[in-house]
PyMOL Python script that loads the backbone (N, CA, C, O; Angstrom):
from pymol import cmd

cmd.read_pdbstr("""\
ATOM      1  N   UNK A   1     -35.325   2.906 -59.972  1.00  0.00           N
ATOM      2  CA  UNK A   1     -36.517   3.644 -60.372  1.00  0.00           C
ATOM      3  C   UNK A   1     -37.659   2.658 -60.525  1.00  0.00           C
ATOM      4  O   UNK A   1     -37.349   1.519 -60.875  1.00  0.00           O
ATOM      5  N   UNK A   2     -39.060   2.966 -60.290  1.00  0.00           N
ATOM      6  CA  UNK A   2     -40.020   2.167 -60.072  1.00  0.00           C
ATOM      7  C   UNK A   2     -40.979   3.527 -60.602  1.00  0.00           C
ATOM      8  O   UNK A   2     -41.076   4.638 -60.081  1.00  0.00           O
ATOM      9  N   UNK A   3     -41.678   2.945 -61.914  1.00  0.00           N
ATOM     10  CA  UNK A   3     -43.159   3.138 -62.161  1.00  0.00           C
ATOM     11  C   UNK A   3     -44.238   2.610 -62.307  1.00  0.00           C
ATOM     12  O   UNK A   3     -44.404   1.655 -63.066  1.00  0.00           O
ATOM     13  N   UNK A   4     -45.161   3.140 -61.605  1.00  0.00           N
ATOM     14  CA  UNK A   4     -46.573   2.447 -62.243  1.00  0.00           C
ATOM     15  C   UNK A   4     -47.865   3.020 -62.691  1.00  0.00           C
ATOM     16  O   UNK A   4     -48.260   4.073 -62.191  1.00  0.00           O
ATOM     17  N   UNK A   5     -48.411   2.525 -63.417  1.00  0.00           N
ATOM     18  CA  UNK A   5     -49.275   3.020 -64.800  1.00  0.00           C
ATOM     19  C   UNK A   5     -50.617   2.951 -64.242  1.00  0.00           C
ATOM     20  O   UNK A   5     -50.790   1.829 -63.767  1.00  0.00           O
ATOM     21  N   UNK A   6     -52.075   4.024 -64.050  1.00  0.00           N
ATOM     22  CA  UNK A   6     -53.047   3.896 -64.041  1.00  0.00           C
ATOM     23  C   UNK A   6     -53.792   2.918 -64.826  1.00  0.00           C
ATOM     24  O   UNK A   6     -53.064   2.334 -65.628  1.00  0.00           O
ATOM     25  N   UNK A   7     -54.924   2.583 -64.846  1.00  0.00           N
ATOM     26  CA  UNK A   7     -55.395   2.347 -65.703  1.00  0.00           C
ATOM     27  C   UNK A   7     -56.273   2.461 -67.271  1.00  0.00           C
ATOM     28  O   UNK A   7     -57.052   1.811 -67.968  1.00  0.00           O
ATOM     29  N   UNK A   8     -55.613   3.626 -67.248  1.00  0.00           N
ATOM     30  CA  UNK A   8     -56.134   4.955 -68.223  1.00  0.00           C
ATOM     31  C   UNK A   8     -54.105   4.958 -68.921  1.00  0.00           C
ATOM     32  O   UNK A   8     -53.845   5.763 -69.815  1.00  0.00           O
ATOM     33  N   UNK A   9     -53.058   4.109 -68.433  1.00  0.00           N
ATOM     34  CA  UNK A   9     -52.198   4.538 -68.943  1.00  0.00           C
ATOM     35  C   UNK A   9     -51.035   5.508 -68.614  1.00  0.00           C
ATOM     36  O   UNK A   9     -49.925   5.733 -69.098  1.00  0.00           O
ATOM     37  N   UNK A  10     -51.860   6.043 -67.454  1.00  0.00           N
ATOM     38  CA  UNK A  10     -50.685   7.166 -67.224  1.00  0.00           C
ATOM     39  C   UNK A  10     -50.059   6.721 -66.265  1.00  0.00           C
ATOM     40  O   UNK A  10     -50.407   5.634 -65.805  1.00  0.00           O
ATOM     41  N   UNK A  11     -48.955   7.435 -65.690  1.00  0.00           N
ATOM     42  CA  UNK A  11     -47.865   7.423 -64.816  1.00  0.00           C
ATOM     43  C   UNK A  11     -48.709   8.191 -63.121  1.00  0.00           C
ATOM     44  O   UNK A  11     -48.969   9.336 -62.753  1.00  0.00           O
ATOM     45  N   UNK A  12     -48.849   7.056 -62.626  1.00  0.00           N
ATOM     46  CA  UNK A  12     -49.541   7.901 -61.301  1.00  0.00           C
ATOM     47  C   UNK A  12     -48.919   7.888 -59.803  1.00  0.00           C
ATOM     48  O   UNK A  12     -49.272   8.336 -58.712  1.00  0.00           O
ATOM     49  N   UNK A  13     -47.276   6.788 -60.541  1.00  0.00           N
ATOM     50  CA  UNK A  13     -46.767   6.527 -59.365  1.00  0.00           C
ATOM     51  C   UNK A  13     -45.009   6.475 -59.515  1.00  0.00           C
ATOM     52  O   UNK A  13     -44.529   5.651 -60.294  1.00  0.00           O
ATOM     53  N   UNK A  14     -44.357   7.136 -58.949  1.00  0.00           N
ATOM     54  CA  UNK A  14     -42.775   7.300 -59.847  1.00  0.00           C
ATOM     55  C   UNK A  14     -42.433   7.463 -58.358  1.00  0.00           C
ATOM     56  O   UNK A  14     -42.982   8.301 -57.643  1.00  0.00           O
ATOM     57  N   UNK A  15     -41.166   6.310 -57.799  1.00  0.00           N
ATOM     58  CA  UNK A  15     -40.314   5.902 -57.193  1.00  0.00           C
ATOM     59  C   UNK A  15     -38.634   6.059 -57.200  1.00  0.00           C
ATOM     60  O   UNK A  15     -38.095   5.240 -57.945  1.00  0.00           O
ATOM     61  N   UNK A  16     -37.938   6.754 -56.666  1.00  0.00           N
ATOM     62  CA  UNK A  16     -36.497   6.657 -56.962  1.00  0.00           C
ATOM     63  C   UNK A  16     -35.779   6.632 -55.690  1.00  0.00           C
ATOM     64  O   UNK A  16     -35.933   7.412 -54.749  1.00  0.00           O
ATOM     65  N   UNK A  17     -34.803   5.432 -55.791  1.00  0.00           N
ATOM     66  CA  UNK A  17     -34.016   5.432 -54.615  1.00  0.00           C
ATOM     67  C   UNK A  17     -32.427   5.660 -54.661  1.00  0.00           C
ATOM     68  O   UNK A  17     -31.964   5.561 -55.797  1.00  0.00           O
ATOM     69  N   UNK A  18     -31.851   5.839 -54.026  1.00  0.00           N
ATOM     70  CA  UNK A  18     -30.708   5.616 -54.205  1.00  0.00           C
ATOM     71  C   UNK A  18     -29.731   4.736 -53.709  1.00  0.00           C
ATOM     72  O   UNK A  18     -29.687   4.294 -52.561  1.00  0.00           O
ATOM     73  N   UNK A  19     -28.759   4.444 -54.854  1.00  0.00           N
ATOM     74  CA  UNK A  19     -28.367   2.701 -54.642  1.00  0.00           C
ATOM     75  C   UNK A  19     -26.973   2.871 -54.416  1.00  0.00           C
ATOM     76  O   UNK A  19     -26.314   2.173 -55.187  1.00  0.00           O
ATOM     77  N   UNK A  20     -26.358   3.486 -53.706  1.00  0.00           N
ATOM     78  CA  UNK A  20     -25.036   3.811 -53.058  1.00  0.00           C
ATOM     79  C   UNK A  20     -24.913   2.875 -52.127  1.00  0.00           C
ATOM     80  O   UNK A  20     -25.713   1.942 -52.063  1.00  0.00           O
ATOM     81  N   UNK A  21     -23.900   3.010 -51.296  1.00  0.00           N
ATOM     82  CA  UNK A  21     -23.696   2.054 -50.191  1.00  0.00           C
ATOM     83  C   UNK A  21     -23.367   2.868 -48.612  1.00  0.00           C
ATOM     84  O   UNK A  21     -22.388   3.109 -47.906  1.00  0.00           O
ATOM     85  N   UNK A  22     -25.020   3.125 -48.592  1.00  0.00           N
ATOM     86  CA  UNK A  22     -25.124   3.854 -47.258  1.00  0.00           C
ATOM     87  C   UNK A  22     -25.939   3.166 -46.380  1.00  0.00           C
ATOM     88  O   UNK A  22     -26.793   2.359 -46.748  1.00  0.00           O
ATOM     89  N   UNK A  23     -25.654   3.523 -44.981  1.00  0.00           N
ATOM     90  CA  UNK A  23     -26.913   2.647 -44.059  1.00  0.00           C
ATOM     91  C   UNK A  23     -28.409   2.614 -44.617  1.00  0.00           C
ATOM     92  O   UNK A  23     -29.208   1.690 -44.769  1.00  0.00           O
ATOM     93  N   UNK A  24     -28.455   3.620 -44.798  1.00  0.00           N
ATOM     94  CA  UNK A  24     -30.046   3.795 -44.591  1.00  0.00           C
ATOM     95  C   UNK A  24     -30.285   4.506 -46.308  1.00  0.00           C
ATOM     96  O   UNK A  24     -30.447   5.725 -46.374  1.00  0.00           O
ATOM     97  N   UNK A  25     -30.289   3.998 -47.110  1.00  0.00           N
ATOM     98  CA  UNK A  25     -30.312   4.355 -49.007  1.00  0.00           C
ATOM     99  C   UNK A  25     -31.766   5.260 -48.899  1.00  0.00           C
ATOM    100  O   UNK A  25     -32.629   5.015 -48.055  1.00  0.00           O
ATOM    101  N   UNK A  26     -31.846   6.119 -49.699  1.00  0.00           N
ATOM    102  CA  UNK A  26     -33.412   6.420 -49.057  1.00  0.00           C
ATOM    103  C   UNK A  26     -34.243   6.649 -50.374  1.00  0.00           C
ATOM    104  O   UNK A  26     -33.672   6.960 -51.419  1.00  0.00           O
ATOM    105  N   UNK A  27     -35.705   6.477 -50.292  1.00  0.00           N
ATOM    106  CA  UNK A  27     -36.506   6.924 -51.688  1.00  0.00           C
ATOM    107  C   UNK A  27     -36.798   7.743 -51.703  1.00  0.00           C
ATOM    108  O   UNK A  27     -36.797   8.230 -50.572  1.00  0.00           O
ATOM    109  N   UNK A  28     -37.146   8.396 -52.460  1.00  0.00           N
ATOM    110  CA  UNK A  28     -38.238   9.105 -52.831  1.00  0.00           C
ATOM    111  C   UNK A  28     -39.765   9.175 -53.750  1.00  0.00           C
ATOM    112  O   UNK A  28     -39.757   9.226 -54.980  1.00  0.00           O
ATOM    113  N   UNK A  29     -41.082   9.166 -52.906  1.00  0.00           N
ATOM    114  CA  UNK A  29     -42.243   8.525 -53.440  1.00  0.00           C
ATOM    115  C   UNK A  29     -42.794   9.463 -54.048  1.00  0.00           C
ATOM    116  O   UNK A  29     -43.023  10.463 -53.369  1.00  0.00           O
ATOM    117  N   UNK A  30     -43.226   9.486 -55.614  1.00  0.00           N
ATOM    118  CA  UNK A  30     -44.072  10.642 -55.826  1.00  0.00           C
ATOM    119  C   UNK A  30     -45.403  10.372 -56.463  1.00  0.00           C
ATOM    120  O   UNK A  30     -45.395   9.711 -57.501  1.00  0.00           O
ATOM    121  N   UNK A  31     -46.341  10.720 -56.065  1.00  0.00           N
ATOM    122  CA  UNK A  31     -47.952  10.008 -56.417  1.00  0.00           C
ATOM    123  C   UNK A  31     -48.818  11.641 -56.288  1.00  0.00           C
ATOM    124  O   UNK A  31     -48.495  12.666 -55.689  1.00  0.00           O
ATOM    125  N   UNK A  32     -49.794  11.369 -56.982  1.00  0.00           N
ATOM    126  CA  UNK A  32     -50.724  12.458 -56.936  1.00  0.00           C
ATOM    127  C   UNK A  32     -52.142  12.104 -56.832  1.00  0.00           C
ATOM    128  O   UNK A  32     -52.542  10.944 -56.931  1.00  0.00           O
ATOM    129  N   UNK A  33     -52.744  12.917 -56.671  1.00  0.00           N
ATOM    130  CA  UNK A  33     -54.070  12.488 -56.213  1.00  0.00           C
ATOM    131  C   UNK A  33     -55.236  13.385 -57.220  1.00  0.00           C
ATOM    132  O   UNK A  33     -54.965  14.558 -56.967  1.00  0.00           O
ATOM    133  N   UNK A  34     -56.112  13.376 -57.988  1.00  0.00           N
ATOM    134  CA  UNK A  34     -56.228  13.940 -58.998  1.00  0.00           C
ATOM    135  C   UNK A  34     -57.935  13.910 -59.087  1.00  0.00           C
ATOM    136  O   UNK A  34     -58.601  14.264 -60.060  1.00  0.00           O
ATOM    137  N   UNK A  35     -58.452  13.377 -57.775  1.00  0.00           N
ATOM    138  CA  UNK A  35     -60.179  13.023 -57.880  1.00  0.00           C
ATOM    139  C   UNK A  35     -60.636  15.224 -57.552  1.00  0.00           C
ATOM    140  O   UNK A  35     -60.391  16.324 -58.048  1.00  0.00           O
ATOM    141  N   UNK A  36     -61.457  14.531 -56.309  1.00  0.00           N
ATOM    142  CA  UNK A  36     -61.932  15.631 -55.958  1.00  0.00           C
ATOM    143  C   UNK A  36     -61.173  16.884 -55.359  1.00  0.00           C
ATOM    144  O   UNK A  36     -61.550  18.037 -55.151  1.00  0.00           O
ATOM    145  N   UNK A  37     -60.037  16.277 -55.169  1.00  0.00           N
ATOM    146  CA  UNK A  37     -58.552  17.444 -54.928  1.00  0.00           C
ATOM    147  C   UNK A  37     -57.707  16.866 -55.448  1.00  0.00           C
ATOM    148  O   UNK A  37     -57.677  15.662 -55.699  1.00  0.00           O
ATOM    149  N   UNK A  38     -56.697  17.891 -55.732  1.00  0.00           N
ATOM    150  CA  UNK A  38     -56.053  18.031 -56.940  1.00  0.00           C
ATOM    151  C   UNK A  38     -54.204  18.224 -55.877  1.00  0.00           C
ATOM    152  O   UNK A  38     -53.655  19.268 -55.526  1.00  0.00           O
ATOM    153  N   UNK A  39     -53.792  16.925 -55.689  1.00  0.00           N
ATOM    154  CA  UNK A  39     -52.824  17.195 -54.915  1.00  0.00           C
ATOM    155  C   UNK A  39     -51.355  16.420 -55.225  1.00  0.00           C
ATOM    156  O   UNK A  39     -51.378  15.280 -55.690  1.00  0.00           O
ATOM    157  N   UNK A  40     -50.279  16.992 -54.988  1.00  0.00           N
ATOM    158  CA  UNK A  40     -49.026  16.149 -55.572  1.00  0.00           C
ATOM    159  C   UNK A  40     -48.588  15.910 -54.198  1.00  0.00           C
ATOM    160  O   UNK A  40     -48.725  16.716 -53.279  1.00  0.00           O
ATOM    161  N   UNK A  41     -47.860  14.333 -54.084  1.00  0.00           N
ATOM    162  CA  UNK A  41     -47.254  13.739 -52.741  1.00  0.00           C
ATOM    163  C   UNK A  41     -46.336  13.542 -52.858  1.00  0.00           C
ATOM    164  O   UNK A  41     -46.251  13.084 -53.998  1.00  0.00           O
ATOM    165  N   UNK A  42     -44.943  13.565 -52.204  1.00  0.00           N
ATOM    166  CA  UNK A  42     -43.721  13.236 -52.193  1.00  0.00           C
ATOM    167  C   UNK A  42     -43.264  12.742 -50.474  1.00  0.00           C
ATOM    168  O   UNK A  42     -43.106  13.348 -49.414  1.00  0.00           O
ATOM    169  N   UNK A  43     -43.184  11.505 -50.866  1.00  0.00           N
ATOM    170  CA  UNK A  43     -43.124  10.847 -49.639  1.00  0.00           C
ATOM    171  C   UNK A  43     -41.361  10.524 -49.529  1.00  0.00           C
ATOM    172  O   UNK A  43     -40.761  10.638 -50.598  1.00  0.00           O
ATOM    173  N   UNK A  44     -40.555  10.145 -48.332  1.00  0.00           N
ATOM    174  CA  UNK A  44     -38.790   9.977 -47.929  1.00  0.00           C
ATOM    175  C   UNK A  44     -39.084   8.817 -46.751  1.00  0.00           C
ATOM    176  O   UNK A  44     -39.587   8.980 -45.639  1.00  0.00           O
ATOM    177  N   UNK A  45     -38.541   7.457 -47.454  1.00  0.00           N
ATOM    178  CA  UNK A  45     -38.478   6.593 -46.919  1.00  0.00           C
ATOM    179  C   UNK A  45     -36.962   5.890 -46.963  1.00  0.00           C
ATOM    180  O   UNK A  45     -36.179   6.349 -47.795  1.00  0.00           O
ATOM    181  N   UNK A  46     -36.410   4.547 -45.908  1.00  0.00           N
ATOM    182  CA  UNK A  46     -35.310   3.869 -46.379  1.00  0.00           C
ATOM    183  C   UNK A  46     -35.713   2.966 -47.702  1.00  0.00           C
ATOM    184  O   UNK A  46     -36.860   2.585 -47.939  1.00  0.00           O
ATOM    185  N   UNK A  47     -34.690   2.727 -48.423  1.00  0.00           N
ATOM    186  CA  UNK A  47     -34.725   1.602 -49.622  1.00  0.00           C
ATOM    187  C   UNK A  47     -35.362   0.367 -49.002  1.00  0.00           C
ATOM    188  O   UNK A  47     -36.063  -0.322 -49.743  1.00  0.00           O
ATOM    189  N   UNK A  48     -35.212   0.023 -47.801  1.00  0.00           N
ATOM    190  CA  UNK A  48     -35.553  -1.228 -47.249  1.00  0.00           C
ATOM    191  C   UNK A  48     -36.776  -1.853 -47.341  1.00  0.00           C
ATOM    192  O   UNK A  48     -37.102  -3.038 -47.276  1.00  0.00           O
ATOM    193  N   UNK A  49     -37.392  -0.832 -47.506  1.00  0.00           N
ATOM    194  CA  UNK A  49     -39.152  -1.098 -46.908  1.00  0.00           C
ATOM    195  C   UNK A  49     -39.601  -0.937 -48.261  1.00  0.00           C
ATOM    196  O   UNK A  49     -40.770  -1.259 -48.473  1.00  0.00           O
ATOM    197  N   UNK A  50     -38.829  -0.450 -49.346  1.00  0.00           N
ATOM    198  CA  UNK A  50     -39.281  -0.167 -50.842  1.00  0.00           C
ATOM    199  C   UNK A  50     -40.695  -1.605 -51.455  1.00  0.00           C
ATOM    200  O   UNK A  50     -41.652  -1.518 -52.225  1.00  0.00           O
ATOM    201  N   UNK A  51     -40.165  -2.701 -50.675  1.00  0.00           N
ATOM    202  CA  UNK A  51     -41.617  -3.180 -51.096  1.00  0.00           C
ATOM    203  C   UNK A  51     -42.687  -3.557 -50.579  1.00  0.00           C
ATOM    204  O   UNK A  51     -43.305  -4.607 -50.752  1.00  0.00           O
ATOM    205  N   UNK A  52     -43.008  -2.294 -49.647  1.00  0.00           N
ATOM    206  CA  UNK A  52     -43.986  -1.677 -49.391  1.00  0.00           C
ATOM    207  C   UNK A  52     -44.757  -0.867 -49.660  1.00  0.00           C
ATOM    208  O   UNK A  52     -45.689  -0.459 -48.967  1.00  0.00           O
ATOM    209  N   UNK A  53     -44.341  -0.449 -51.035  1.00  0.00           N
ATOM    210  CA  UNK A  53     -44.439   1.117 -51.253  1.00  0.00           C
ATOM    211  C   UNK A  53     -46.306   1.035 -51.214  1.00  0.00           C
ATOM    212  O   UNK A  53     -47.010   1.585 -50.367  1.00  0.00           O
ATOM    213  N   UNK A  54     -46.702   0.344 -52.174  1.00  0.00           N
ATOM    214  CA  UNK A  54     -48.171   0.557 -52.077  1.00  0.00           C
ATOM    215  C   UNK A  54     -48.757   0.824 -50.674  1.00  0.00           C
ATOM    216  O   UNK A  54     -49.315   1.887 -50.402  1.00  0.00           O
ATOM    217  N   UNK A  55     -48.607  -0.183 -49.803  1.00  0.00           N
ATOM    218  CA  UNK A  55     -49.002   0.304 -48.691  1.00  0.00           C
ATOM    219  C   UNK A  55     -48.876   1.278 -47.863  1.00  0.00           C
ATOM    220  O   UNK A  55     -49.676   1.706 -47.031  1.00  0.00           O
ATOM    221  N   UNK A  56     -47.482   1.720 -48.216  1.00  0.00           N
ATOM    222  CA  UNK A  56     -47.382   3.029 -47.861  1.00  0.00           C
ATOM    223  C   UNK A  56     -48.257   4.461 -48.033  1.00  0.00           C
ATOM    224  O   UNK A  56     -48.632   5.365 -47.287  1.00  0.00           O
ATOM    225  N   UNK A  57     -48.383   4.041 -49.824  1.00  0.00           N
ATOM    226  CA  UNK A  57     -49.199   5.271 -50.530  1.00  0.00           C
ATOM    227  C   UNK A  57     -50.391   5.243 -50.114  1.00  0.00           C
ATOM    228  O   UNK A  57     -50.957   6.311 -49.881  1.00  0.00           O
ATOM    229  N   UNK A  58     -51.096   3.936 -49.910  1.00  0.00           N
ATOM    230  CA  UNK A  58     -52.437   4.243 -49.919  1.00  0.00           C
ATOM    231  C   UNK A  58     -52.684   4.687 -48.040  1.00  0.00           C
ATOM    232  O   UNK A  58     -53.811   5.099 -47.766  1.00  0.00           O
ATOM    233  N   UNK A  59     -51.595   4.583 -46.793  1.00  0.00           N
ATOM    234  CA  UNK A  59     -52.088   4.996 -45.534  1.00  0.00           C
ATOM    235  C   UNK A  59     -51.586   6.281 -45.494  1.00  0.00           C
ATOM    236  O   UNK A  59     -51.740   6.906 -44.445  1.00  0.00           O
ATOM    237  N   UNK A  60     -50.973   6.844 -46.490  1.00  0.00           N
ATOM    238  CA  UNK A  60     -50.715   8.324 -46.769  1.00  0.00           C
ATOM    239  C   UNK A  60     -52.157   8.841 -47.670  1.00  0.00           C
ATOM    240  O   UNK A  60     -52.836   9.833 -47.405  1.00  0.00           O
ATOM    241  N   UNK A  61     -52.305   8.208 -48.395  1.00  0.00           N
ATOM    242  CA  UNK A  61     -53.986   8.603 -48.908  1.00  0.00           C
ATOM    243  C   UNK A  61     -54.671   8.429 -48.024  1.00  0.00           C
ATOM    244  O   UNK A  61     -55.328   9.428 -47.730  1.00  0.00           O
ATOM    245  N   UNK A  62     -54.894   7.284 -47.218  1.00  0.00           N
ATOM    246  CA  UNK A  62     -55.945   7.377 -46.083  1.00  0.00           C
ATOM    247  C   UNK A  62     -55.688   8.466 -45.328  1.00  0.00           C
ATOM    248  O   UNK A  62     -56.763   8.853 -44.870  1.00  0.00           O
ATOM    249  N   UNK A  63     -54.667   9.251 -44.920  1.00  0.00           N
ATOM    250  CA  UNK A  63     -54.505  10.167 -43.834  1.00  0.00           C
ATOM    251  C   UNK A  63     -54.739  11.184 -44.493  1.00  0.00           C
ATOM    252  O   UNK A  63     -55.262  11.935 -43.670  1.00  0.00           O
ATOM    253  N   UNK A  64     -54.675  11.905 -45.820  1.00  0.00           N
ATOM    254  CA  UNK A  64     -54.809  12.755 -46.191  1.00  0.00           C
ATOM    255  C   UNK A  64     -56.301  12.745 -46.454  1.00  0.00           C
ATOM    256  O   UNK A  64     -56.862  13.533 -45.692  1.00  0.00           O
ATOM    257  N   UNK A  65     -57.105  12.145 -47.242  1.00  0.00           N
ATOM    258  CA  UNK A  65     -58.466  11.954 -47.353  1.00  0.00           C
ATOM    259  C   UNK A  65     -59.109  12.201 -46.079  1.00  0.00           C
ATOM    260  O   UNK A  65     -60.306  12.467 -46.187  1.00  0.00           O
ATOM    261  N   UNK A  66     -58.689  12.188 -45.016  1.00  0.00           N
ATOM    262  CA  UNK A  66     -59.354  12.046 -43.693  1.00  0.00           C
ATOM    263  C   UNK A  66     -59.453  13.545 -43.594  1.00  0.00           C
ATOM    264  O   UNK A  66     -60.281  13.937 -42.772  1.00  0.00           O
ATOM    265  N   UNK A  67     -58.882  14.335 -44.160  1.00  0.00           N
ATOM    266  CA  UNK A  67     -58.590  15.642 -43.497  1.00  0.00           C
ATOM    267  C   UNK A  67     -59.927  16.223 -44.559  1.00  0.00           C
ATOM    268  O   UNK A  67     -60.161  17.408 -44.321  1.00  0.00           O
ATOM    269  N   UNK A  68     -60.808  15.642 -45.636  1.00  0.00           N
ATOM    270  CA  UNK A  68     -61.603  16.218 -46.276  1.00  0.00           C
ATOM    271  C   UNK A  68     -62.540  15.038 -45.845  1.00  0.00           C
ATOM    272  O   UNK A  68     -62.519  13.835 -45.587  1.00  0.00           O
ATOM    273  N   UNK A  69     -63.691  16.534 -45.955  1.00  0.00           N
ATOM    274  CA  UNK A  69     -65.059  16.699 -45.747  1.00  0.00           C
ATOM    275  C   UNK A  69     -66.300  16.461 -46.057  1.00  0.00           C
ATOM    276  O   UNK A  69     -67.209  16.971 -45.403  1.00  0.00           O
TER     277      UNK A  69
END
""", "prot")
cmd.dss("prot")
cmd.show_as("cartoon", "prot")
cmd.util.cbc("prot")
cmd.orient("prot")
């Protein structure tokens, strides 16, 4: 499990993978977006790439932001 804290304190970023012994372990990313839309993300990745995650979130924010106007 992986959290991380805004800067206001809150929880804006909650990570869980699973740690079995499978090829491909997988996460699950959950982040929300809370400015001018009001949106919850749940991203399914392998454990592998887990420290990536930021970069992940924010070219999933870039792609979603793109779609507003």
């Amino acid at each position: 499990i992986f959290v991380h804290w805004n800067e206001q304190g809150h929880v804006d970023t909650y990570i869980k993978c699973y740690n079995g012994k499978v090829l491909q372990p997988p996460c699950t990313h959950y982040f929300t977006l809370d400015d001018e839309i009001k949106l919850s993300i749940d991203l399914s990745y392998d454990r592998y790439v887990l420290h990536d995650w930021k970069q992940i979130e924010d070219a999933a924010k870039e792609a979603i932001y793109g779609f507003v106007q």
